[in-house]
ROMI-790465 format. One record per residue (C-alpha): residue in three letters; x, y, z. Coordinates in pm, 1 decimal. Layout:
BEGIN
<pt><resn>ala</resn><x>X</x><y>Y</y><z>Z</z></pt>
...
REM end
This chain:
BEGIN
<pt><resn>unk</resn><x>4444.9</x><y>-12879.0</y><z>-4071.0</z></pt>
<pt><resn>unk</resn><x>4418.2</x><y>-13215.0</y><z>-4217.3</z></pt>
<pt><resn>unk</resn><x>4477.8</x><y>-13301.0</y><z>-4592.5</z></pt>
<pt><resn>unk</resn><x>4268.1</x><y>-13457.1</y><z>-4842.9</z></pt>
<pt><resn>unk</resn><x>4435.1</x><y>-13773.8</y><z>-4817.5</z></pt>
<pt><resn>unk</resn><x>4354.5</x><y>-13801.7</y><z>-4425.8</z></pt>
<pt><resn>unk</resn><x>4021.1</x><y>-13686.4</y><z>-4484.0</z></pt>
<pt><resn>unk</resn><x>3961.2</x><y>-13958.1</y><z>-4730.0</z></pt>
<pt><resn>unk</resn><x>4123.0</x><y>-14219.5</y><z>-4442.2</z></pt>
<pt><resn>unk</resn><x>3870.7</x><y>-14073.1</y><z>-4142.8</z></pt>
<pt><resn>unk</resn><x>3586.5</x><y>-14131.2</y><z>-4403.6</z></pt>
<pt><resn>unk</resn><x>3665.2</x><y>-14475.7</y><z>-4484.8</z></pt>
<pt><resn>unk</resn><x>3705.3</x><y>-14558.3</y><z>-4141.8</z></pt>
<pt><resn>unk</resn><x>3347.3</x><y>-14416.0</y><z>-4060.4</z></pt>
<pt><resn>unk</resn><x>3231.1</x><y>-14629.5</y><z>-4317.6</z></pt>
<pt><resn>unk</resn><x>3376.2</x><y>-14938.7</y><z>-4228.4</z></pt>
<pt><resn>unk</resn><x>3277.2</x><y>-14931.1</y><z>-3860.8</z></pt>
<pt><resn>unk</resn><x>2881.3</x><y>-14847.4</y><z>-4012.8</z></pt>
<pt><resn>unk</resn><x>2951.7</x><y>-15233.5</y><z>-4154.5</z></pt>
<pt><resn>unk</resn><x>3078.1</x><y>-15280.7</y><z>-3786.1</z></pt>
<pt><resn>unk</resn><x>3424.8</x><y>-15372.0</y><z>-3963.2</z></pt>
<pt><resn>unk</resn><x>3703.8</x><y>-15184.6</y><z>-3775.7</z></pt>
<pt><resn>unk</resn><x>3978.8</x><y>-15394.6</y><z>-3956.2</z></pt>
<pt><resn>unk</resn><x>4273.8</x><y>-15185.4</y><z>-4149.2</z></pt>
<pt><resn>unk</resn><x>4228.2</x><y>-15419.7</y><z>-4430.1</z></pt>
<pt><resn>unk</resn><x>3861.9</x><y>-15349.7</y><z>-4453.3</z></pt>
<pt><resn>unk</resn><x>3918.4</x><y>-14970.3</y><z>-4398.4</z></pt>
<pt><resn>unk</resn><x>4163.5</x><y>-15009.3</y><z>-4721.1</z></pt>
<pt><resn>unk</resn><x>3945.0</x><y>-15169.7</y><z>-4926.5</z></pt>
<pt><resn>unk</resn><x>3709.5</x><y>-14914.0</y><z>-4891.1</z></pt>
<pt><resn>unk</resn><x>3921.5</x><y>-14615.9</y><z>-4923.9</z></pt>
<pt><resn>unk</resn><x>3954.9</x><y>-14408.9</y><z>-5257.1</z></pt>
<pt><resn>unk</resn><x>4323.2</x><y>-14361.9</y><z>-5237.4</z></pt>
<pt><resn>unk</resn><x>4627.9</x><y>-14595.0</y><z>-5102.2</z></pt>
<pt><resn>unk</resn><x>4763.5</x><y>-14526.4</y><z>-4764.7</z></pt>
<pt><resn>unk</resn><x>5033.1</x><y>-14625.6</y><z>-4602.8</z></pt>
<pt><resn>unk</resn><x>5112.7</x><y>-14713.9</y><z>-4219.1</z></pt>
<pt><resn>unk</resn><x>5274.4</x><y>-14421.5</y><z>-4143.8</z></pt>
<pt><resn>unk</resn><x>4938.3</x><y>-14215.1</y><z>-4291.5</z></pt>
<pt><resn>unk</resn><x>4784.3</x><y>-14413.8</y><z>-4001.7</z></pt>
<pt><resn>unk</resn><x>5051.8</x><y>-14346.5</y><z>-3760.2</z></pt>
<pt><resn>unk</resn><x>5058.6</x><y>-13995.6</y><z>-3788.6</z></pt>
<pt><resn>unk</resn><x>4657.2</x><y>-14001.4</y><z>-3741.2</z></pt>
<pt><resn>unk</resn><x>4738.6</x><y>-14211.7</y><z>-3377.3</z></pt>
<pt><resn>unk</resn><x>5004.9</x><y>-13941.7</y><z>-3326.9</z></pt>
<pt><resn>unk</resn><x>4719.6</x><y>-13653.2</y><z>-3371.5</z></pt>
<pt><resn>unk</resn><x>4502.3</x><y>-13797.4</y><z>-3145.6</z></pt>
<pt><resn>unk</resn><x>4257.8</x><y>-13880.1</y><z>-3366.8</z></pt>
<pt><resn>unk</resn><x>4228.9</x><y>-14252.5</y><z>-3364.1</z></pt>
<pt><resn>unk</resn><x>4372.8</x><y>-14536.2</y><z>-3176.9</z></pt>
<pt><resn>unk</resn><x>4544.7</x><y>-14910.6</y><z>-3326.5</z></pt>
<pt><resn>unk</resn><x>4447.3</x><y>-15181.8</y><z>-3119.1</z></pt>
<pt><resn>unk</resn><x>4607.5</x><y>-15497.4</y><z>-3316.0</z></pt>
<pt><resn>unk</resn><x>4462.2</x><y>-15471.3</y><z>-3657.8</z></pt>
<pt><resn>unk</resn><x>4198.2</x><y>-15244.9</y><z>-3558.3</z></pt>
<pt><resn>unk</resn><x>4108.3</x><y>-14879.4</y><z>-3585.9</z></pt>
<pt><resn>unk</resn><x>3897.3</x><y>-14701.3</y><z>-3373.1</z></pt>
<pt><resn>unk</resn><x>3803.0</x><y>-14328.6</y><z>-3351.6</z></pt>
<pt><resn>unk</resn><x>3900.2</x><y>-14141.1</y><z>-3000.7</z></pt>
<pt><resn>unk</resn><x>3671.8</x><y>-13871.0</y><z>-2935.3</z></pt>
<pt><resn>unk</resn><x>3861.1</x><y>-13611.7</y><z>-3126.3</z></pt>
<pt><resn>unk</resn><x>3846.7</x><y>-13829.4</y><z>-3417.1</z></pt>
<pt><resn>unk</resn><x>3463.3</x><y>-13910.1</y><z>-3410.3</z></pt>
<pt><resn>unk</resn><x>3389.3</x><y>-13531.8</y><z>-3388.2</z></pt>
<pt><resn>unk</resn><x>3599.6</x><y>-13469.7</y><z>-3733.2</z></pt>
<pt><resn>unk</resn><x>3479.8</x><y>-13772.5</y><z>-3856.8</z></pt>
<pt><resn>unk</resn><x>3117.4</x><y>-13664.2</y><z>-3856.2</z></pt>
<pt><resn>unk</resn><x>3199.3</x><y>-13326.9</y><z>-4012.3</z></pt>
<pt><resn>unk</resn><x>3347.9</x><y>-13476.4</y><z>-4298.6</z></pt>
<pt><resn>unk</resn><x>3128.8</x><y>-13728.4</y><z>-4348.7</z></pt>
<pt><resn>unk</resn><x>2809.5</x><y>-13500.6</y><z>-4301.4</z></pt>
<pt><resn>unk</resn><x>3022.7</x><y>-13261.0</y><z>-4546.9</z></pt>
<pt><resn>unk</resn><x>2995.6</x><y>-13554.5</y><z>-4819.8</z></pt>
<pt><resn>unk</resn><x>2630.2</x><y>-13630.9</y><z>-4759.8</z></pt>
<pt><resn>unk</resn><x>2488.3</x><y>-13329.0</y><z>-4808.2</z></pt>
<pt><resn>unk</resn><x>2694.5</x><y>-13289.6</y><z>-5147.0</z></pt>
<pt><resn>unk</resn><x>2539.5</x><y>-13637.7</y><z>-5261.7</z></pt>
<pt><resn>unk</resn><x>2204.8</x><y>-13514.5</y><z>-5151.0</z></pt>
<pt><resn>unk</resn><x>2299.8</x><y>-13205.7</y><z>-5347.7</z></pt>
<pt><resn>unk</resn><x>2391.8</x><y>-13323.9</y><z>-5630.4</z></pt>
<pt><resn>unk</resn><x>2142.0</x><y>-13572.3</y><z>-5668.9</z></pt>
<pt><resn>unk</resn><x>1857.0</x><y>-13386.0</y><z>-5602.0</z></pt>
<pt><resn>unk</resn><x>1897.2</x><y>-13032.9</y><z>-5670.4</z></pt>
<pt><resn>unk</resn><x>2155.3</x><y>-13105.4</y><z>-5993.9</z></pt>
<pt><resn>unk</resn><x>2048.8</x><y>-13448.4</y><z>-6077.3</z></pt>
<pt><resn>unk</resn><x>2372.7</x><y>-13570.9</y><z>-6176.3</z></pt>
<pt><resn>unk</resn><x>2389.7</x><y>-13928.7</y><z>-6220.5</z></pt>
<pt><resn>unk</resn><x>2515.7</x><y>-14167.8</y><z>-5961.4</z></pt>
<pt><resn>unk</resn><x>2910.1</x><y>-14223.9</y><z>-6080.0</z></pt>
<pt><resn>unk</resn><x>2946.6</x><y>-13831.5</y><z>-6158.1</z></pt>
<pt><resn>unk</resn><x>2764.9</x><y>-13747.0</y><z>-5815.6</z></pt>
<pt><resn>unk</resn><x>3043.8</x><y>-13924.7</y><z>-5636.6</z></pt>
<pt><resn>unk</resn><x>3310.2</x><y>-13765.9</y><z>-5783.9</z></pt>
<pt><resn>unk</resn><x>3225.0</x><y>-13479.4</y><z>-5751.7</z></pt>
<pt><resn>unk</resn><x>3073.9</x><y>-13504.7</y><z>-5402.0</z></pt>
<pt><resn>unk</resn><x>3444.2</x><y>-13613.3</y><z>-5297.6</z></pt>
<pt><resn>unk</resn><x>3560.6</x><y>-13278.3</y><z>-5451.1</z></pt>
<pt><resn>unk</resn><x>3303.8</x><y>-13038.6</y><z>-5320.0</z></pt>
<pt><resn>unk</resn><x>3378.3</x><y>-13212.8</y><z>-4954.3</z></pt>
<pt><resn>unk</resn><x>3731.5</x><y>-13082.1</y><z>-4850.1</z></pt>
<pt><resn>unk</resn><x>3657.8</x><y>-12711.8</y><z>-4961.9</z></pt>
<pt><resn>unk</resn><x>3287.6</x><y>-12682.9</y><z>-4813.9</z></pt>
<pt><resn>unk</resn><x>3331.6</x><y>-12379.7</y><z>-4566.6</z></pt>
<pt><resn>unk</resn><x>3108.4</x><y>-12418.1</y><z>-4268.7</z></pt>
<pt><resn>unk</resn><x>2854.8</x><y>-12134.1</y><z>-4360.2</z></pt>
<pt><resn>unk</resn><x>2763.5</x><y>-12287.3</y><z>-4712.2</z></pt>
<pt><resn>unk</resn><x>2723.0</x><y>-12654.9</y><z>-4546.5</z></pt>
<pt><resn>unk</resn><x>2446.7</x><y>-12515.1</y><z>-4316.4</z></pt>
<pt><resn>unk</resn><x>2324.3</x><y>-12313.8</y><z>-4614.6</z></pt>
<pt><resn>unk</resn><x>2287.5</x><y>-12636.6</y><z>-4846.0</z></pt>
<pt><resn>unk</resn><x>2162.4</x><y>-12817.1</y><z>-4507.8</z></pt>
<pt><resn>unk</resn><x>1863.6</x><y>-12571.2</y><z>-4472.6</z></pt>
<pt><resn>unk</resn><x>1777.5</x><y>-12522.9</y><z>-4812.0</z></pt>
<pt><resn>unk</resn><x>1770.9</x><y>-12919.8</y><z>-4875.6</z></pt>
<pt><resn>unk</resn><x>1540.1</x><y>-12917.5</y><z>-4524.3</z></pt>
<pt><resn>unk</resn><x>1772.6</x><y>-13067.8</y><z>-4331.6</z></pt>
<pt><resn>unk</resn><x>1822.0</x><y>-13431.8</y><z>-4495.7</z></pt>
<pt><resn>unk</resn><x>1873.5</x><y>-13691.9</y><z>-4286.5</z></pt>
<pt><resn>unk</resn><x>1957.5</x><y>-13996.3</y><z>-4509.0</z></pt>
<pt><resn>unk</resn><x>2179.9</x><y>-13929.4</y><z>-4832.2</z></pt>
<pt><resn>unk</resn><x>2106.6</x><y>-14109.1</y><z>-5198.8</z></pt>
<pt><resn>unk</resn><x>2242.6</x><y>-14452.5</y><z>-5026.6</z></pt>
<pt><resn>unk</resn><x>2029.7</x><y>-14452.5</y><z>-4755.3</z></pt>
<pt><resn>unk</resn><x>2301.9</x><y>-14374.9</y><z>-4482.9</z></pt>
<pt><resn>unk</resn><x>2231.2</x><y>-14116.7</y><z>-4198.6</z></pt>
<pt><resn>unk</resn><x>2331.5</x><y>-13775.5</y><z>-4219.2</z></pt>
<pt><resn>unk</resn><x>2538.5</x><y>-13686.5</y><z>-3919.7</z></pt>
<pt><resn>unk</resn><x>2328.2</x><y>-13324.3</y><z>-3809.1</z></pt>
<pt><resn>unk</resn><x>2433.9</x><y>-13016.3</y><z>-3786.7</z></pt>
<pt><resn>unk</resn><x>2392.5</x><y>-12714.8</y><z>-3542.6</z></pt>
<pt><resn>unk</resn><x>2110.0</x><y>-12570.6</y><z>-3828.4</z></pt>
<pt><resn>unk</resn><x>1963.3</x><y>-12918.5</y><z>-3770.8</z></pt>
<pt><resn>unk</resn><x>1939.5</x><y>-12871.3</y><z>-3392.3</z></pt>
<pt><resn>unk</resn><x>1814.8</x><y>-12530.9</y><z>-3452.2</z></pt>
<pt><resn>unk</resn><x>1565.8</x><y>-12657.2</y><z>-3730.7</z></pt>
<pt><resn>unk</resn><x>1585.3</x><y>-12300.6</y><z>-3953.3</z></pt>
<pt><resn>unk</resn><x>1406.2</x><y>-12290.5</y><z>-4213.6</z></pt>
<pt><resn>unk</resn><x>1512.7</x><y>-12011.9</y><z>-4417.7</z></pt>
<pt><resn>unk</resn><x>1867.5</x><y>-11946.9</y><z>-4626.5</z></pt>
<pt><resn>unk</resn><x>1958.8</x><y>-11610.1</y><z>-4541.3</z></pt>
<pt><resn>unk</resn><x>2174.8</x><y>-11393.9</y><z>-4843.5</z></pt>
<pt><resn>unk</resn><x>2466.6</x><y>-11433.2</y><z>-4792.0</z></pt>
<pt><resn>unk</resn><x>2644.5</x><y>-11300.8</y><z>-5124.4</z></pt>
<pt><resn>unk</resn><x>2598.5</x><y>-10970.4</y><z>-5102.6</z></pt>
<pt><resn>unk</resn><x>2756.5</x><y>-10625.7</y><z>-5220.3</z></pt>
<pt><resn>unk</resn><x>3058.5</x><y>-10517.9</y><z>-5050.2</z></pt>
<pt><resn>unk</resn><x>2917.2</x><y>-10179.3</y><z>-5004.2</z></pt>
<pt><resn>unk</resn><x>2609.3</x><y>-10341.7</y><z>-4749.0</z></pt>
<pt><resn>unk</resn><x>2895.4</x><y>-10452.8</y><z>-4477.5</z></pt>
<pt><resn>unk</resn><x>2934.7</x><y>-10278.7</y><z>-4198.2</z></pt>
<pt><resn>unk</resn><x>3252.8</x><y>-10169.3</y><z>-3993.8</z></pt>
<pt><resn>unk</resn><x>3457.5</x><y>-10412.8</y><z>-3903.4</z></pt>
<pt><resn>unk</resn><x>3255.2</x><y>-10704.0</y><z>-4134.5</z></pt>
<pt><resn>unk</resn><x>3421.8</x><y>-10936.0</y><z>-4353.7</z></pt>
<pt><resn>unk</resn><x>3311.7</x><y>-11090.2</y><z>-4621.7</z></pt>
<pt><resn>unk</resn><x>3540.6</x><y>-11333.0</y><z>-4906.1</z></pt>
<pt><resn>unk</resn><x>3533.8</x><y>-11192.8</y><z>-5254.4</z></pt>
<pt><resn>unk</resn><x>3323.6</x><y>-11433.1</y><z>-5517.6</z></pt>
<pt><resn>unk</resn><x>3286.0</x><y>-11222.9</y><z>-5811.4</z></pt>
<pt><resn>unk</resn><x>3326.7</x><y>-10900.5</y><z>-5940.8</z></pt>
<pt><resn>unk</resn><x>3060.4</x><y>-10721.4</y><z>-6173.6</z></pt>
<pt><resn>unk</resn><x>3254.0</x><y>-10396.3</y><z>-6282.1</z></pt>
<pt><resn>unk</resn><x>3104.1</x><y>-10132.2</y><z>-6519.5</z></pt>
<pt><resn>unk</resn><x>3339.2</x><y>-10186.2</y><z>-6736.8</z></pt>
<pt><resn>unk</resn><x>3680.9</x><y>-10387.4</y><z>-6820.7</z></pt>
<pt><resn>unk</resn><x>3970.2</x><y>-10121.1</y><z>-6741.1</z></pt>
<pt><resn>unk</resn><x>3779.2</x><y>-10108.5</y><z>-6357.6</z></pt>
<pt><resn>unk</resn><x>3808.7</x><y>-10478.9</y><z>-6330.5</z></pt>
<pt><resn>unk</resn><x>4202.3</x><y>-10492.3</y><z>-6416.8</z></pt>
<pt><resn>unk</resn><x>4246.9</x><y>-10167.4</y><z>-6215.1</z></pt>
<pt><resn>unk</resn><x>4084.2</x><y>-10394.2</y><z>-5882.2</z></pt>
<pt><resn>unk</resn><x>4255.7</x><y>-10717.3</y><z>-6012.5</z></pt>
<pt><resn>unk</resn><x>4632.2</x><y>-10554.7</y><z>-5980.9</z></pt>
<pt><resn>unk</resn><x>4511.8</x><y>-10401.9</y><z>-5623.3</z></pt>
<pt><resn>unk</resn><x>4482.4</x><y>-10779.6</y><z>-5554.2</z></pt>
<pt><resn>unk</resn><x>4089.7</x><y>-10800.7</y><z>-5511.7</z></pt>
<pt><resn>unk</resn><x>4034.2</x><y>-11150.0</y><z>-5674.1</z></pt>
<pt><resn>unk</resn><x>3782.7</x><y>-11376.6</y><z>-5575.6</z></pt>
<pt><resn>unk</resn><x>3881.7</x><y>-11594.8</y><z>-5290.0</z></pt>
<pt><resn>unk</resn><x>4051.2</x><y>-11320.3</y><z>-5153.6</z></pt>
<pt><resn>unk</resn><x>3916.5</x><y>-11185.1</y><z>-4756.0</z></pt>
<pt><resn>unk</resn><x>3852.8</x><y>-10791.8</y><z>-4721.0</z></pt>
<pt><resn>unk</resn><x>3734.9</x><y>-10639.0</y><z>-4396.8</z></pt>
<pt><resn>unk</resn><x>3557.7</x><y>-10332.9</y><z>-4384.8</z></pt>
<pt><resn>unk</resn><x>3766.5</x><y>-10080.4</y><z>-4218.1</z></pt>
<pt><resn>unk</resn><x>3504.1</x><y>-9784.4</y><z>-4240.3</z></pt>
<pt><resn>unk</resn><x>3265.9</x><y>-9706.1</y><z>-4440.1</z></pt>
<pt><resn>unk</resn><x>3276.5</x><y>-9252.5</y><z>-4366.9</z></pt>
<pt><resn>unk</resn><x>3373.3</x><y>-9042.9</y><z>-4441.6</z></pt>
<pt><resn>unk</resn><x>3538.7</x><y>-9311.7</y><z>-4714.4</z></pt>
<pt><resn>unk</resn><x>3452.6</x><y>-9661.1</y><z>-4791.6</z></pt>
<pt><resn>unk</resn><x>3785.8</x><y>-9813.6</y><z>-4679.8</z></pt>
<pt><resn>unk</resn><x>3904.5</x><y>-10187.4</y><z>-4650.7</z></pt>
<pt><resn>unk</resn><x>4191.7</x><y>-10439.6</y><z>-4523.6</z></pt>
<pt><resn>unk</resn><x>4323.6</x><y>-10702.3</y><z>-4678.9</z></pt>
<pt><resn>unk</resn><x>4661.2</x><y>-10898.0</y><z>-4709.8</z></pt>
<pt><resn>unk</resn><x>4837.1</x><y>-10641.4</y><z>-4504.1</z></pt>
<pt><resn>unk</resn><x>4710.0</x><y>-10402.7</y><z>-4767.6</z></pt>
<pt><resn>unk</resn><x>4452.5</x><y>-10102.9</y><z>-4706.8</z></pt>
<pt><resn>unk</resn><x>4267.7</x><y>-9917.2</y><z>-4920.0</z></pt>
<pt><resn>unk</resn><x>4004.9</x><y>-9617.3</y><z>-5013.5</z></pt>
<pt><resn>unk</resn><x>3747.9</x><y>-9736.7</y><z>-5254.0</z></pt>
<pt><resn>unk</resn><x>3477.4</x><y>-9530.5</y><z>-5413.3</z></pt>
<pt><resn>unk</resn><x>3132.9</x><y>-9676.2</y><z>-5309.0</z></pt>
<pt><resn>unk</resn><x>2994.5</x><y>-9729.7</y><z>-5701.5</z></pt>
<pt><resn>unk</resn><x>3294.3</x><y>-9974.2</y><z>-5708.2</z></pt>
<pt><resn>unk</resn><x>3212.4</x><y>-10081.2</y><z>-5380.9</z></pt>
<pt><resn>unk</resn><x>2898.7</x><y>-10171.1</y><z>-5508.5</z></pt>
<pt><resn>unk</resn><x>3032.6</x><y>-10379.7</y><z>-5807.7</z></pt>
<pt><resn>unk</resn><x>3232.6</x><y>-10610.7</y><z>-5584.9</z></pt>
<pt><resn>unk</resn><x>3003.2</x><y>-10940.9</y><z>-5420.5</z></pt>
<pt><resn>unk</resn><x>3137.7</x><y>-11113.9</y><z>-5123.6</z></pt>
<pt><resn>unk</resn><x>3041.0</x><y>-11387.8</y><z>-4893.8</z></pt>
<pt><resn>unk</resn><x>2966.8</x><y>-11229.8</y><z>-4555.1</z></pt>
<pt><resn>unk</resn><x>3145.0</x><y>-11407.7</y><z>-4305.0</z></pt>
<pt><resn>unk</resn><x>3040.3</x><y>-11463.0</y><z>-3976.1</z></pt>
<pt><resn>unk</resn><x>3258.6</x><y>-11280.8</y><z>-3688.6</z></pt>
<pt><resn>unk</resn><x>3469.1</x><y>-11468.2</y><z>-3472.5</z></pt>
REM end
């Protein structure tokens, strides 16, 4: 797992060798945040780039992220320009934001409904995507009652819409919050779930109340 602040180094690299500039001091000026040498050095160490002199270059490893995380960025600018029409200094911020906690499903989701973009605000390219490849054309739902999963589906919590308050508190101190990842254990003769090491026997009207993001399976 890399952090934000790596993230925000592989991005500025990508950038800087668009310019065909491959220099550290051009890949700092261009980065949001201040590194240090040993940021870079544990990026060499992880196989994801290589120091020749003053240079940076991606290894393979490192291109492949690198395009993810750029193409993660993109579509949020395409996003938020075009769908939200935020203006250009607030799409940027909040582009950088949206980037390091875009799960893969929504990024193909955005992707498709957006048509597959290949150029963001700035004119740069899109890197594409296996939706791209695919050329889909259709979102499928993916938020959907906790009560439509099947055996053995997962889905991550969103929201809950209970009937009323004292159900919501009751789910909220089993530890159903949003965020949180439930997997359908069965569904007869009782709806039951997994999740944190924790199972449980849920009616299906309450079932019913609780919206997840269906996950794909492994």
């Amino acid at each position: 797992m890399l952090s934000e602040m790596q993230e925000e180094i592989i991005e500025s690299i990508w950038r800087a060798s668009e310019s065909k500039c491959y220099c550290i001091d051009d890949v700092r000026k261009d980065c949001s945040i201040e590194f240090m040498d040993e940021d870079l050095l544990k990026l060499e160490e992880e196989g994801v780039i290589v120091k020749n002199r003053d240079k940076i270059l991606f290894t393979e490893k490192g291109k492949a992220l690198a395009e993810k995380i750029i193409r993660r960025h993109r579509l949020a600018e395409v996003l938020m320009s075009s769908i939200l029409k935020l203006k250009k200094s607030d799409m940027e911020e909040v582009a950088c934001k949206v980037e390091h906690s875009l799960l893969s499903e929504v990024e193909e989701a955005i992707c498709t409904l957006l048509g597959h973009p290949e150029y963001c605000p700035d004119g740069k390219c899109i890197p594409k995507g296996k939706c791209c490849f695919k050329r889909i054309q259709s979102v499928n739902s993916k938020v959907v009652s906790l009560s439509e999963l099947k055996s053995s589906e997962q889905g991550k919590i969103t929201y809950i819409k209970p009937v009323n308050h004292s159900n919501l508190h009751q789910l909220i101190s089993f530890g159903l919050n949003p965020g949180v990842i439930v997997t359908v254990h069965r569904t007869r003769p009782a709806f039951c779930i997994k999740f944190e090491n924790t199972e449980l026997a849920l009616d299906k009207e309450i079932a019913k109340d609780i919206y997840v993001w269906r996950l794909n399976p492994e």
